[in-house]
Biopython code that builds the backbone (N, CA, C, O; Angstrom):
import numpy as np
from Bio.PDB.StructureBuilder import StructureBuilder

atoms = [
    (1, "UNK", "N", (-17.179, -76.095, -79.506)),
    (1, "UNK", "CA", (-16.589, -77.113, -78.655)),
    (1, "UNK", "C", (-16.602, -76.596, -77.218)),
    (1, "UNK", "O", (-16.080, -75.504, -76.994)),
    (2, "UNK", "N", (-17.274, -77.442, -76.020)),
    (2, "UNK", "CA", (-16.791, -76.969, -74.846)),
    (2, "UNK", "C", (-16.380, -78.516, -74.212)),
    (2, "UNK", "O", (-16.525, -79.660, -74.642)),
    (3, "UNK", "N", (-15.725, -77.869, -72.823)),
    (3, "UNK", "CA", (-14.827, -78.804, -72.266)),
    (3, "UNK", "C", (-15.831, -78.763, -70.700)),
    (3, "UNK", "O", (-16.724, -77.989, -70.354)),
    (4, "UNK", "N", (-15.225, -79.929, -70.023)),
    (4, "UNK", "CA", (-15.639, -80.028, -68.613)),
    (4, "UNK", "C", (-15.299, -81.152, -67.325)),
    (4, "UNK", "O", (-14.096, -81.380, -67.197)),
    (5, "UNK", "N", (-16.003, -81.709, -66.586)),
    (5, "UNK", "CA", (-15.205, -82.855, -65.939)),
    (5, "UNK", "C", (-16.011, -83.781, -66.252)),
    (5, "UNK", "O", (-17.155, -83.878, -66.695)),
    (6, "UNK", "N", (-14.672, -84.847, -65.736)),
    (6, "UNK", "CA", (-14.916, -86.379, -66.051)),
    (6, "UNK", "C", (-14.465, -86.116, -67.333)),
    (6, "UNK", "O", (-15.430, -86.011, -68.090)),
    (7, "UNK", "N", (-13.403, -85.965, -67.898)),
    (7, "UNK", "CA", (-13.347, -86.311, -69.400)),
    (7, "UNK", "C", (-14.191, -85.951, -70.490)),
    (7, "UNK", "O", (-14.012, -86.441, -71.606)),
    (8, "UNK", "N", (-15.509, -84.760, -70.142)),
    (8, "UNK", "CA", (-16.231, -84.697, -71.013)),
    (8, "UNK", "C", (-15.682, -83.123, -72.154)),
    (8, "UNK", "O", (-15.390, -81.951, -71.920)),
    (9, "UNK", "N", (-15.765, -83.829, -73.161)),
    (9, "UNK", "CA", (-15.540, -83.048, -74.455)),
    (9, "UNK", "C", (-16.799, -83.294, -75.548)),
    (9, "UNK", "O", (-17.030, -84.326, -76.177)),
    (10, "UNK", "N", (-17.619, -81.885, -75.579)),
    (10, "UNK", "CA", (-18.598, -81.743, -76.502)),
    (10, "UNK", "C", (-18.838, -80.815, -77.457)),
    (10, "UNK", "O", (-18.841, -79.593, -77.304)),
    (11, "UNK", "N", (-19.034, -81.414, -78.421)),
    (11, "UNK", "CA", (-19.278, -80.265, -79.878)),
    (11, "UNK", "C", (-20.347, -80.172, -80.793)),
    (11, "UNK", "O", (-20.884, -81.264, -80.975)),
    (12, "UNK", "N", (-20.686, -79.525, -81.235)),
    (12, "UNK", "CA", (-22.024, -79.098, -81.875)),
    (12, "UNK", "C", (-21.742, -78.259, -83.107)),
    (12, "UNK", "O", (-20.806, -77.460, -83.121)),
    (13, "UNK", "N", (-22.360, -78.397, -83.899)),
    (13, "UNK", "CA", (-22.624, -77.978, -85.492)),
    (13, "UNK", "C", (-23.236, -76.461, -85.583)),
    (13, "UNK", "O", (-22.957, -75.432, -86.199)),
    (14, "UNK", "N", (-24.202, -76.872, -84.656)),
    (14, "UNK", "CA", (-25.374, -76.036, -85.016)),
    (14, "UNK", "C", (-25.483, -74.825, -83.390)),
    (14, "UNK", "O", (-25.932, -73.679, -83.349)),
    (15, "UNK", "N", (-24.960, -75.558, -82.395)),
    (15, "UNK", "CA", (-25.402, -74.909, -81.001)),
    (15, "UNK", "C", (-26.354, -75.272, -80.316)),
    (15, "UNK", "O", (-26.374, -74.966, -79.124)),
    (16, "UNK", "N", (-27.398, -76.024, -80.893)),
    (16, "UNK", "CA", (-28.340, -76.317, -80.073)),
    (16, "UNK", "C", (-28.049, -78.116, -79.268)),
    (16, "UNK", "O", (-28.367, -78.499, -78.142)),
    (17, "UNK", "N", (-27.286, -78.937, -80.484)),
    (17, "UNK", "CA", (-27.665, -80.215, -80.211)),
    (17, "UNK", "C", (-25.775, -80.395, -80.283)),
    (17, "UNK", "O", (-25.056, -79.861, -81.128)),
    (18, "UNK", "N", (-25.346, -81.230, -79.219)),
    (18, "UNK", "CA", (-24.464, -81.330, -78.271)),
    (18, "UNK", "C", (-24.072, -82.931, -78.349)),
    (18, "UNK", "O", (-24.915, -83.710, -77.906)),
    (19, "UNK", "N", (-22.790, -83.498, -78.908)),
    (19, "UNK", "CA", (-22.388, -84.735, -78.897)),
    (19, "UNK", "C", (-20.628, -84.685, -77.902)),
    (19, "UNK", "O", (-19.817, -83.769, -78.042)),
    (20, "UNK", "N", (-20.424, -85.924, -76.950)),
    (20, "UNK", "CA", (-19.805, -86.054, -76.387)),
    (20, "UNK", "C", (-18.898, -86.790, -77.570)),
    (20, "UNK", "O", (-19.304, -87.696, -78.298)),
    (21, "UNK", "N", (-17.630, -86.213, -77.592)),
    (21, "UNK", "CA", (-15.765, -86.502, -78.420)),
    (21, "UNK", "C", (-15.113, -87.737, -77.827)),
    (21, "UNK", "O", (-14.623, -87.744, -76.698)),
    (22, "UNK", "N", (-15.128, -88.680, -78.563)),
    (22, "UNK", "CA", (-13.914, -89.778, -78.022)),
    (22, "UNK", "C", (-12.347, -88.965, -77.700)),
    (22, "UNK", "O", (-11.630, -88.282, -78.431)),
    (23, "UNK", "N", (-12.234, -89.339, -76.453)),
    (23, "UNK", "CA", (-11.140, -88.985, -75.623)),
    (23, "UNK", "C", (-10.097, -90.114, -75.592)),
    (23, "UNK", "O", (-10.275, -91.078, -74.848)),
    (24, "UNK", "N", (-8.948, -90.015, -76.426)),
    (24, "UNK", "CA", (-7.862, -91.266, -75.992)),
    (24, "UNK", "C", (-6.665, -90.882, -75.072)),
    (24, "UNK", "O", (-6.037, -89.827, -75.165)),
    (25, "UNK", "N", (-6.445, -91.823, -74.219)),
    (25, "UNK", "CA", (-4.952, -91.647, -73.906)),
    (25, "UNK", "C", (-5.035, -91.130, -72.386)),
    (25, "UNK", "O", (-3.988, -90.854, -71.801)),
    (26, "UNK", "N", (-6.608, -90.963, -71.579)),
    (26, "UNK", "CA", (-6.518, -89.599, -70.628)),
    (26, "UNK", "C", (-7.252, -90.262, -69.946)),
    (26, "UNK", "O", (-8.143, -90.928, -70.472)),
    (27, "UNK", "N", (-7.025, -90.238, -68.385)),
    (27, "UNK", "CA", (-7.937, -90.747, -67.369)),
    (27, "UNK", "C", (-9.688, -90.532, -67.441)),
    (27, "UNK", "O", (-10.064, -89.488, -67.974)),
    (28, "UNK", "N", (-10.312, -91.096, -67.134)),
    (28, "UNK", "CA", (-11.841, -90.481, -66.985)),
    (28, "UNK", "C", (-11.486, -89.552, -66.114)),
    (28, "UNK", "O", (-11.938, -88.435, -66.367)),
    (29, "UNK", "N", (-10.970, -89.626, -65.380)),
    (29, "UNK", "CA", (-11.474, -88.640, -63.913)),
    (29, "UNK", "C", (-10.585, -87.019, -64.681)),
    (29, "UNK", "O", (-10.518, -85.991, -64.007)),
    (30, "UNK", "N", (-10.100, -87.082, -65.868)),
    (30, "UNK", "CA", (-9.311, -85.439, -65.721)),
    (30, "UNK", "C", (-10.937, -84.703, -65.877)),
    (30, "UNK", "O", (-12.000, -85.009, -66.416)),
    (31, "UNK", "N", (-10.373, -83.509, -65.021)),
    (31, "UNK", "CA", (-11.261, -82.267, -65.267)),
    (31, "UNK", "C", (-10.826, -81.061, -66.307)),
    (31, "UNK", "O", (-9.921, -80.336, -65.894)),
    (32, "UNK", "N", (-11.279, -80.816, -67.395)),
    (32, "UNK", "CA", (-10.839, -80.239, -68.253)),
    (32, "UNK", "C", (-11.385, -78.222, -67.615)),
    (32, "UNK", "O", (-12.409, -77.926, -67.000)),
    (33, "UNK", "N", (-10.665, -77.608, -67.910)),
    (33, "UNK", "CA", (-10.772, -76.394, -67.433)),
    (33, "UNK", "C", (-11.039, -75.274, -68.426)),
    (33, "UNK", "O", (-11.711, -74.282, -68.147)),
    (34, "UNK", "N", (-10.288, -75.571, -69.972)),
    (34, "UNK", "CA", (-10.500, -74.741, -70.634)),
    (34, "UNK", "C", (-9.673, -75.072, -71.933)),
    (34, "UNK", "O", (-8.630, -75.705, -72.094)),
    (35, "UNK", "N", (-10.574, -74.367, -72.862)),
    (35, "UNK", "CA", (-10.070, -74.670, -74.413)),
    (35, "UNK", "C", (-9.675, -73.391, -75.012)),
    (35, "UNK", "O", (-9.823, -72.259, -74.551)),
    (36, "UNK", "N", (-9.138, -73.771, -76.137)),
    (36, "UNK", "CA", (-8.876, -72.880, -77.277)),
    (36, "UNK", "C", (-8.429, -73.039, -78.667)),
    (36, "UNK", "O", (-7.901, -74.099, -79.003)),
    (37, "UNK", "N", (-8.603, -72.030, -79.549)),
    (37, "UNK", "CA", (-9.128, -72.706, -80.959)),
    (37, "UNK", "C", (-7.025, -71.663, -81.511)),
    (37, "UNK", "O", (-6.703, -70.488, -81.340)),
    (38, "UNK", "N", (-6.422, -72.522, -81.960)),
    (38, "UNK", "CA", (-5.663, -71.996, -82.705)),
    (38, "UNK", "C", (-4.964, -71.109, -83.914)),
    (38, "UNK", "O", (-3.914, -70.515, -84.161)),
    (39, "UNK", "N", (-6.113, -71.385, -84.442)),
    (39, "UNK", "CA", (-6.187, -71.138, -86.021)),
    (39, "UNK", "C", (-5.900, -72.618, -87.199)),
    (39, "UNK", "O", (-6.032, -72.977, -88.369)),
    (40, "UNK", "N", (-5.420, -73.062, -85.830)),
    (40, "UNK", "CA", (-4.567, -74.728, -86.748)),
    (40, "UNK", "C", (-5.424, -76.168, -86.013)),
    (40, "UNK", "O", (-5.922, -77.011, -86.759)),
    (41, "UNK", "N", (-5.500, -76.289, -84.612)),
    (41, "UNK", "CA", (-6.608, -77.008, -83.767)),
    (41, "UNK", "C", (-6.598, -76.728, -82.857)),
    (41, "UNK", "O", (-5.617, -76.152, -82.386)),
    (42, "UNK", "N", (-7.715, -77.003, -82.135)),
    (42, "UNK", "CA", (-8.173, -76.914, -80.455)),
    (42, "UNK", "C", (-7.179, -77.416, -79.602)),
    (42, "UNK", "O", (-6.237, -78.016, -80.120)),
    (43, "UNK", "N", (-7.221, -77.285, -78.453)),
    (43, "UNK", "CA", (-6.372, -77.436, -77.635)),
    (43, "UNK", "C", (-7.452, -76.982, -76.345)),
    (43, "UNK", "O", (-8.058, -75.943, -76.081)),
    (44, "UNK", "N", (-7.323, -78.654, -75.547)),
    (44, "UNK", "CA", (-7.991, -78.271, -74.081)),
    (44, "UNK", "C", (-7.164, -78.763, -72.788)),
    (44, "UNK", "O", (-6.450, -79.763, -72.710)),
    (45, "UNK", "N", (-7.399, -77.959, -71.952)),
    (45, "UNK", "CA", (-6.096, -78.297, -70.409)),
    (45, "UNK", "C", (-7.023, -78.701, -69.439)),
    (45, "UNK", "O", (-8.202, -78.350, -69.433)),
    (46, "UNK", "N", (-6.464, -79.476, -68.578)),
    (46, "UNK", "CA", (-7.223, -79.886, -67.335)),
    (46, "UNK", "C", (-6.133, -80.378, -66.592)),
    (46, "UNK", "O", (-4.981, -80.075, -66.903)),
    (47, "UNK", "N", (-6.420, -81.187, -65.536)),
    (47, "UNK", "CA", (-6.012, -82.120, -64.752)),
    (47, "UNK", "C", (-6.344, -83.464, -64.697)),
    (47, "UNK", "O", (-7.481, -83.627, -65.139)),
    (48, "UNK", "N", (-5.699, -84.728, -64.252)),
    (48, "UNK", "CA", (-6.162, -85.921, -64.284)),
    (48, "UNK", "C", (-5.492, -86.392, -63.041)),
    (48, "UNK", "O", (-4.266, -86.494, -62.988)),
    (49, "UNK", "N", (-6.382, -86.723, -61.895)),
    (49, "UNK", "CA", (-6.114, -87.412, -60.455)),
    (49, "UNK", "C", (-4.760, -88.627, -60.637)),
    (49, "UNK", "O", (-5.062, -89.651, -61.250)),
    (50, "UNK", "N", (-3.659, -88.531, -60.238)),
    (50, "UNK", "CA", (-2.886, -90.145, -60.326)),
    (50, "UNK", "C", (-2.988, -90.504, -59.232)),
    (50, "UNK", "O", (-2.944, -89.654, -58.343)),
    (51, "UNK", "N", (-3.146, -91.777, -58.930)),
    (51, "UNK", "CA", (-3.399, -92.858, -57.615)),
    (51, "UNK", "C", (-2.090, -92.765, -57.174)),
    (51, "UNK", "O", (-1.779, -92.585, -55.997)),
    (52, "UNK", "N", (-1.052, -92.926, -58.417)),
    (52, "UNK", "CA", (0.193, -93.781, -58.267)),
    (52, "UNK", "C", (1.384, -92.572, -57.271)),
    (52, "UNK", "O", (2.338, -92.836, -56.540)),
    (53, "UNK", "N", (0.848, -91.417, -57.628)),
    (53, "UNK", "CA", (1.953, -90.201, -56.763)),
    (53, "UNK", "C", (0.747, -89.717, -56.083)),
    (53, "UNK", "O", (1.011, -88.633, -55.562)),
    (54, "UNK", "N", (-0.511, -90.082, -55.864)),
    (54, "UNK", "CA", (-1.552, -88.878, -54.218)),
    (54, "UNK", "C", (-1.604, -87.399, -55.047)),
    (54, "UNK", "O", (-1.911, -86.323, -54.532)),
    (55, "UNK", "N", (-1.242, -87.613, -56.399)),
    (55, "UNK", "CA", (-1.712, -85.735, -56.605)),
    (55, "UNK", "C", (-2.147, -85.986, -58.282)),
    (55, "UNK", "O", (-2.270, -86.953, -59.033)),
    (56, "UNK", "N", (-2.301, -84.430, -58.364)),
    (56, "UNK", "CA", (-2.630, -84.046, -60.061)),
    (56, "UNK", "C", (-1.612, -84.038, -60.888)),
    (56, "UNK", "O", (-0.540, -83.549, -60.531)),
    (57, "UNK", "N", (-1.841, -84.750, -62.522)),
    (57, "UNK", "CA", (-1.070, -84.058, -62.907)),
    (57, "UNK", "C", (-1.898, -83.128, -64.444)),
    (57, "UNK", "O", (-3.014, -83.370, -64.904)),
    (58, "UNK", "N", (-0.937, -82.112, -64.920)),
    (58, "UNK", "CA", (-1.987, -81.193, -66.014)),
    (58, "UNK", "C", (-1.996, -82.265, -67.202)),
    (58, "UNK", "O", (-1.398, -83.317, -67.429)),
    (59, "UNK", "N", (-2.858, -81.573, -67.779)),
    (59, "UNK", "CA", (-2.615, -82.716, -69.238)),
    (59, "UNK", "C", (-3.033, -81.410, -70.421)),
    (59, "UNK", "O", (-3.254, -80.207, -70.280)),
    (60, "UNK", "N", (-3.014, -82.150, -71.381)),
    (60, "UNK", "CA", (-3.209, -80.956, -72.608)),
    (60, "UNK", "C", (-3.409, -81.753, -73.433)),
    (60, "UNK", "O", (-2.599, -82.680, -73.466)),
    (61, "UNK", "N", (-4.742, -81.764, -74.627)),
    (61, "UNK", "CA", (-5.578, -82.419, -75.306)),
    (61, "UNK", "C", (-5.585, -81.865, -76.180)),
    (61, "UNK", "O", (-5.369, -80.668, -75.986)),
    (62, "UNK", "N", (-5.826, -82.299, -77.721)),
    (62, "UNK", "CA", (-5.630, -81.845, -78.766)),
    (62, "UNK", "C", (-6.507, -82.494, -79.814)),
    (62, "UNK", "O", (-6.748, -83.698, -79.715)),
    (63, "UNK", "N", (-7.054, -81.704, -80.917)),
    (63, "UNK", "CA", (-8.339, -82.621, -82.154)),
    (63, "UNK", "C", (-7.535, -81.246, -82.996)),
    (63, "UNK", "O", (-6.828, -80.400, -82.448)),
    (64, "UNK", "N", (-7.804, -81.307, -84.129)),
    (64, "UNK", "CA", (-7.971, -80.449, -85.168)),
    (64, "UNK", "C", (-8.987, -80.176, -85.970)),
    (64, "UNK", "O", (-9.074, -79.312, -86.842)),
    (65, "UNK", "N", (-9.952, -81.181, -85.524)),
    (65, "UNK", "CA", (-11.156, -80.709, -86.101)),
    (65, "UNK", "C", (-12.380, -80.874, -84.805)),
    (65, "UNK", "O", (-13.578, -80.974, -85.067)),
    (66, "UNK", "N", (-11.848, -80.878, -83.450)),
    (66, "UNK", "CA", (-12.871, -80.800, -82.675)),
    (66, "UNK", "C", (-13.363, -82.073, -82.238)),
    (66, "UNK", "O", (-14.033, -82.069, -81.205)),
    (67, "UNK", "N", (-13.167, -83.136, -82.809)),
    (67, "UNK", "CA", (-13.414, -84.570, -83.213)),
    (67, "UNK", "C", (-12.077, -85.637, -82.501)),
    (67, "UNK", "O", (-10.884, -85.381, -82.661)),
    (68, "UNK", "N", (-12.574, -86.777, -81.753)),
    (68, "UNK", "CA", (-10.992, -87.677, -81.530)),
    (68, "UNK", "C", (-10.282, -86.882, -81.344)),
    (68, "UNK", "O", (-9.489, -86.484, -82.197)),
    (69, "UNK", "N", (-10.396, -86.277, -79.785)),
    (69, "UNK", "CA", (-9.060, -85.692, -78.944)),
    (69, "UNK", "C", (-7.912, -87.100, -78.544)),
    (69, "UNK", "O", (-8.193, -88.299, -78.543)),
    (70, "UNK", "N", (-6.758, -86.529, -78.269)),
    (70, "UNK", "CA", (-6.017, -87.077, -77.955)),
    (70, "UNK", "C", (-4.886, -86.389, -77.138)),
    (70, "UNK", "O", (-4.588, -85.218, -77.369)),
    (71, "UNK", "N", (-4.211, -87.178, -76.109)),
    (71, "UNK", "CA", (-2.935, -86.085, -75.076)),
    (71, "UNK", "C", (-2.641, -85.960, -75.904)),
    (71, "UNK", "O", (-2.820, -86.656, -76.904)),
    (72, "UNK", "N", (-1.891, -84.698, -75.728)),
    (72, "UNK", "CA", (-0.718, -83.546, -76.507)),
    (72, "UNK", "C", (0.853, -83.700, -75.480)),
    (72, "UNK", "O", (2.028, -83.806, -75.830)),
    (73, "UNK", "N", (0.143, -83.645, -73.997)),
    (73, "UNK", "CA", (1.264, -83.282, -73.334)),
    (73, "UNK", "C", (0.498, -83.497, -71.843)),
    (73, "UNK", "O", (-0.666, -83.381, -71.460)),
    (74, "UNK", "N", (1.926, -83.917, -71.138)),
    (74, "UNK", "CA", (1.096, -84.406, -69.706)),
    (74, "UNK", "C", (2.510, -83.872, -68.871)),
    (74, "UNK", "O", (3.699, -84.142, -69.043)),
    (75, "UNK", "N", (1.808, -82.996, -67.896)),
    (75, "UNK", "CA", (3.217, -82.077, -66.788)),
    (75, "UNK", "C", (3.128, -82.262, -65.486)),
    (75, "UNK", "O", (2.365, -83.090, -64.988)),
    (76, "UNK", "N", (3.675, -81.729, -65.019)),
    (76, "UNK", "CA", (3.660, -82.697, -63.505)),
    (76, "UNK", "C", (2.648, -81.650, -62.651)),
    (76, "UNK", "O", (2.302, -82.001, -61.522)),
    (77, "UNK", "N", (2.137, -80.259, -63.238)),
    (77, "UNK", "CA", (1.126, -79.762, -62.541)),
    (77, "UNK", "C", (0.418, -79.693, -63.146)),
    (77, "UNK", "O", (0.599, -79.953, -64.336)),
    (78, "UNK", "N", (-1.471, -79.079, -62.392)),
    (78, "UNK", "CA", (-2.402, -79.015, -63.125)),
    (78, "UNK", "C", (-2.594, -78.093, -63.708)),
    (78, "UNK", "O", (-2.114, -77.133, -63.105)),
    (79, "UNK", "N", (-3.238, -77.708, -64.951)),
    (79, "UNK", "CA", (-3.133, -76.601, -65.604)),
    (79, "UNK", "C", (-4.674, -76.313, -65.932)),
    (79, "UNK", "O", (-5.622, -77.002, -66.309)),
    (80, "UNK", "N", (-4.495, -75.130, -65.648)),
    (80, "UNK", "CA", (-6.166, -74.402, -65.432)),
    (80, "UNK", "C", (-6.437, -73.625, -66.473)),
    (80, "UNK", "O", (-7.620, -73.292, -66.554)),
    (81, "UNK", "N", (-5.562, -73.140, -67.479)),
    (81, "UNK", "CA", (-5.881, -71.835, -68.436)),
    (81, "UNK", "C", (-5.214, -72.093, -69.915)),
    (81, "UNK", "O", (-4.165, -72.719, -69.766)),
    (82, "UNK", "N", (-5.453, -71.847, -71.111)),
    (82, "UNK", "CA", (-4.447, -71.551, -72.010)),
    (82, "UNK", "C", (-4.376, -70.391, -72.485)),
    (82, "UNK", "O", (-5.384, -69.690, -72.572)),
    (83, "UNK", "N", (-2.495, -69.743, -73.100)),
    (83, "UNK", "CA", (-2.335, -68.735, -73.588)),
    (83, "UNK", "C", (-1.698, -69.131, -74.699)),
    (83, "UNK", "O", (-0.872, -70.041, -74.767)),
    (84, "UNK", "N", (-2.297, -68.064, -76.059)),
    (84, "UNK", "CA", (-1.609, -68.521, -77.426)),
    (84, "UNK", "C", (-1.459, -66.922, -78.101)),
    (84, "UNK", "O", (-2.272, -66.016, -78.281)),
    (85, "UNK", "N", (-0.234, -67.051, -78.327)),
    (85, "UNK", "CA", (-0.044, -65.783, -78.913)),
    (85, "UNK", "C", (0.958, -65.376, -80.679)),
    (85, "UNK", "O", (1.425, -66.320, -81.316)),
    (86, "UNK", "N", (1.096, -64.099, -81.121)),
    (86, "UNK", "CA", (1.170, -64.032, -82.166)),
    (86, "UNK", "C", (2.536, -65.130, -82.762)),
    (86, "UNK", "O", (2.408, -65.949, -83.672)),
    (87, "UNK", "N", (3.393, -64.952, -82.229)),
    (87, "UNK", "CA", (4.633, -66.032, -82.330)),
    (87, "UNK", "C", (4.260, -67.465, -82.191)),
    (87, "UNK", "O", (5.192, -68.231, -81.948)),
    (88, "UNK", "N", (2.784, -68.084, -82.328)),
    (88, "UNK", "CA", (2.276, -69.037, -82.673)),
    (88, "UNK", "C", (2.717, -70.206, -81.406)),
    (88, "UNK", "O", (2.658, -71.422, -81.590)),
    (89, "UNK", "N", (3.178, -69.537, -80.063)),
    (89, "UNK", "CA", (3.088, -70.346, -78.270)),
    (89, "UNK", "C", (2.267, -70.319, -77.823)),
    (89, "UNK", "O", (1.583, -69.384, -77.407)),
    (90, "UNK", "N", (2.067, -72.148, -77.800)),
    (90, "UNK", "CA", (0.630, -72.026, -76.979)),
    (90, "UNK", "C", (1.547, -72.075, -75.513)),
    (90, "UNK", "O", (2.775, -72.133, -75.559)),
    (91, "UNK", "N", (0.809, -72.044, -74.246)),
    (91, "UNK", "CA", (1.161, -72.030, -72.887)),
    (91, "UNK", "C", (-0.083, -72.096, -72.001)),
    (91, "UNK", "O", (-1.024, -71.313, -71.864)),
    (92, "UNK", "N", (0.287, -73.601, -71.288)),
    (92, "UNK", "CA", (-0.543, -74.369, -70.439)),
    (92, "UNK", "C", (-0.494, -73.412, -69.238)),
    (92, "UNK", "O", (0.687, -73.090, -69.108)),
    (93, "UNK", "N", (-1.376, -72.714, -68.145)),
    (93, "UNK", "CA", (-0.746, -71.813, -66.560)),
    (93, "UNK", "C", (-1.871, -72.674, -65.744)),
    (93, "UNK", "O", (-3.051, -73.012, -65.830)),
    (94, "UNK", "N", (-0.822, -72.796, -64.966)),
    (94, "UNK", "CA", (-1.691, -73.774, -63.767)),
    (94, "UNK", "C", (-1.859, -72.625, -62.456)),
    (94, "UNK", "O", (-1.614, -71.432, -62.636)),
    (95, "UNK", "N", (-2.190, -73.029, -61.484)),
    (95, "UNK", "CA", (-2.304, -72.646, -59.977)),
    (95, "UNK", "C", (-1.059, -72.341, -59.289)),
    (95, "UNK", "O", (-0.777, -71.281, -58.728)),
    (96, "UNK", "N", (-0.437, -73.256, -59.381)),
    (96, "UNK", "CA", (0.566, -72.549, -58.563)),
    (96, "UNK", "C", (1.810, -71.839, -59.201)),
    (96, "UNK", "O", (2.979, -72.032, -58.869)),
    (97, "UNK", "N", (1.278, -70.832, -60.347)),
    (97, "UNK", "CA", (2.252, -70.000, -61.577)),
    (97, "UNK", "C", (3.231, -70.854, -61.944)),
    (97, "UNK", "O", (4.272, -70.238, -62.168)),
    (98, "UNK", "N", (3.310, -71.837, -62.073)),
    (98, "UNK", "CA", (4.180, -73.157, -63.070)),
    (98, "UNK", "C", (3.542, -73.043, -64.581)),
    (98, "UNK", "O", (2.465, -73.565, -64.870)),
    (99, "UNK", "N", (4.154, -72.472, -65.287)),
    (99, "UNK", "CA", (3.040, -72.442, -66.734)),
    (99, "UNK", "C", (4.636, -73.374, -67.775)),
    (99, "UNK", "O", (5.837, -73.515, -67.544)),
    (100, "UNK", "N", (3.745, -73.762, -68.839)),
    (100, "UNK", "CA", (4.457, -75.065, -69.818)),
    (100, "UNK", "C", (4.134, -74.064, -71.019)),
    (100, "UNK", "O", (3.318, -73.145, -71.080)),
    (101, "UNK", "N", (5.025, -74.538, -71.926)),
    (101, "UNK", "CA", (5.110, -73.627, -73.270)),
    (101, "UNK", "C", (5.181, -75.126, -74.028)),
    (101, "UNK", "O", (6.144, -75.893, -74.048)),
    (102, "UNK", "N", (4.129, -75.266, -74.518)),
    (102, "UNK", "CA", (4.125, -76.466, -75.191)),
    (102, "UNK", "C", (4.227, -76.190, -76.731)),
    (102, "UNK", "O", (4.239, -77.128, -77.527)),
]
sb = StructureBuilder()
sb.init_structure("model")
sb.init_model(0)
sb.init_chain("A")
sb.init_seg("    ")
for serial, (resi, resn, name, xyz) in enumerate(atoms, 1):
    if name == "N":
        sb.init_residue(resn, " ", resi, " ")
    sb.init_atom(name, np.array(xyz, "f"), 0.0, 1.0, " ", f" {name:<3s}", serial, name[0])
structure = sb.get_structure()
């Protein structure tokens, strides 16, 4: 599975041949920054432009099988990275060290 902008989420079987993931719930315009595999499902962070406040806000995307993402969680900053550790926390860290423990 990799992630990227404009909403694009793509996954592959094999590595060579590459299909774009129905995305619900999430602007076209988020830019996704980065994924990660749980042990339980994926999980990808980005940002999505709002008209309605002039700024970003983060979002956090979720499939369990890689397949039909959907928001998980939407914060009032953008979030650039994920951290998941043995106590089974994932944690969204954005730019300006505001990080979400989702």
């Amino acid at each position: 599975v990799a992630v990227g902008a404009n909403g694009t989420i793509l996954r592959s079987v094999d590595g060579a041949t590459w299909t774009k993931q129905p995305l619900s719930g999430v602007a076209a315009n988020t830019n996704f920054q980065d994924i990660i595999w749980t042990g339980d499902a994926f999980y990808a962070v980005g940002a999505s432009y709002d008209m309605t406040i002039g700024g970003w806000n983060g979002v956090i995307c979720k499939s369990e099988t890689g397949q039909n993402w959907t928001l998980d969680y939407q914060v009032p900053s953008e979030q650039t990275a994920l951290a998941y550790n043995k106590n089974s926390e994932l944690m969204g860290i954005s730019y300006d060290a505001n990080s979400t423990l989702v």
